[in-house]
C-alpha positions as CSV (number, residue, x, y, z in Angstrom):
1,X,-27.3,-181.2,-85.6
2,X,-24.8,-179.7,-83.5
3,X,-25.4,-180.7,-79.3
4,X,-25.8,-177.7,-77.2
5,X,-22.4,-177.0,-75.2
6,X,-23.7,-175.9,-71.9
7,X,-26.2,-178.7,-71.0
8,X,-24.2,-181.8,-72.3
9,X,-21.0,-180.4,-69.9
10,X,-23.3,-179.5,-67.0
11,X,-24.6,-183.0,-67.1
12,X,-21.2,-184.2,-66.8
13,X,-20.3,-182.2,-64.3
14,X,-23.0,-183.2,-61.9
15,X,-22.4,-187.1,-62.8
16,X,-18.6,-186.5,-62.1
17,X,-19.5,-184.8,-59.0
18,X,-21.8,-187.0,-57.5
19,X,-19.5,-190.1,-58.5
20,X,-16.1,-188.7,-56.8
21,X,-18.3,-187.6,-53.9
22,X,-19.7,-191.5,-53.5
23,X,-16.0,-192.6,-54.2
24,X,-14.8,-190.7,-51.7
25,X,-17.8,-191.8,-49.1
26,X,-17.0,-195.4,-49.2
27,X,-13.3,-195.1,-48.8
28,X,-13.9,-192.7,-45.2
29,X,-13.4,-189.9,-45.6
30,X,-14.8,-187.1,-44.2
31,X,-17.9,-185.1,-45.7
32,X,-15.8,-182.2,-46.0
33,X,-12.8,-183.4,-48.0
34,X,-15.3,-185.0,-49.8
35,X,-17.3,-182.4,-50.8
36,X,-14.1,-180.4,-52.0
37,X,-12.8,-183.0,-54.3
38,X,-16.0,-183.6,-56.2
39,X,-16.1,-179.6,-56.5
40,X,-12.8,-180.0,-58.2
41,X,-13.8,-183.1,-60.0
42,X,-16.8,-181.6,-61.6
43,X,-14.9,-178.4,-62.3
44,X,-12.4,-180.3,-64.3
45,X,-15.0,-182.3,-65.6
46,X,-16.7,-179.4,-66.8
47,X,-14.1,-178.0,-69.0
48,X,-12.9,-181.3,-70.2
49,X,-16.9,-181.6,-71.4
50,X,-16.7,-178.2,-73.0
51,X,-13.4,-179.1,-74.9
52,X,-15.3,-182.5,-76.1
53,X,-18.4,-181.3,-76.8
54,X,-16.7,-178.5,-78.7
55,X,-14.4,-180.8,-80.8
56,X,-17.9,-183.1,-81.8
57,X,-19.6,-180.3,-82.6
58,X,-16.6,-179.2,-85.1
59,X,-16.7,-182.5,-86.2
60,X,-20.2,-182.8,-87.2
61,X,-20.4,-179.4,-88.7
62,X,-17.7,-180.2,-90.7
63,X,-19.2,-183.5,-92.0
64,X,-22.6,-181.5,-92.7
65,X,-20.9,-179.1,-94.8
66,X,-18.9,-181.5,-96.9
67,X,-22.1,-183.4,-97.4
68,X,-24.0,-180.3,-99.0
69,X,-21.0,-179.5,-101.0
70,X,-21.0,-182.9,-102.8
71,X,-24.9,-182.8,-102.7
72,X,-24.5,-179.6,-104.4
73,X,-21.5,-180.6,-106.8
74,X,-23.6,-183.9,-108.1
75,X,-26.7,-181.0,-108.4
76,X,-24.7,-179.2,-110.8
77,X,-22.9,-181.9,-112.9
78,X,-26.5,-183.1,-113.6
79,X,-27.0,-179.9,-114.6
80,X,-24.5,-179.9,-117.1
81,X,-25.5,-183.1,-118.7
């Protein structure tokens, strides 16, 4: 079953965001800065969870599929016999 896109990468995001912004919070810096670079973390973050998601999604599909065409060519040679 293929994992829905927008959820998985939003969850990311927000993890991503949340760690760079605790990351940045422990070295000093200030709350601004901060903010800003876990807005570009969980941007990037984002998209690089789209692209995976994506990419296990083609995977799966792909398995799925070759499993009902072998299901399907074993149906038929039974068939035949």
């Amino acid at each position: 079953m293929p994992l829905h896109i927008k959820s998985v990468a939003v969850s990311i995001a927000v993890m991503c965001f949340f760690g760079v912004s605790l990351i940045g919070w422990i070295s000093g810096l200030s709350p601004f800065t901060c903010c800003k670079r876990a807005l570009v973390g969980a941007v990037l973050a984002y998209i690089a969870g789209v692209w995976a998601v994506r990419g296990i999604n083609a995977i799966v599909i792909s398995a799925m599929v070759t499993n009902q065409m072998n299901e399907q060519e074993e149906k038929d040679s039974d068939d035949r016999d």
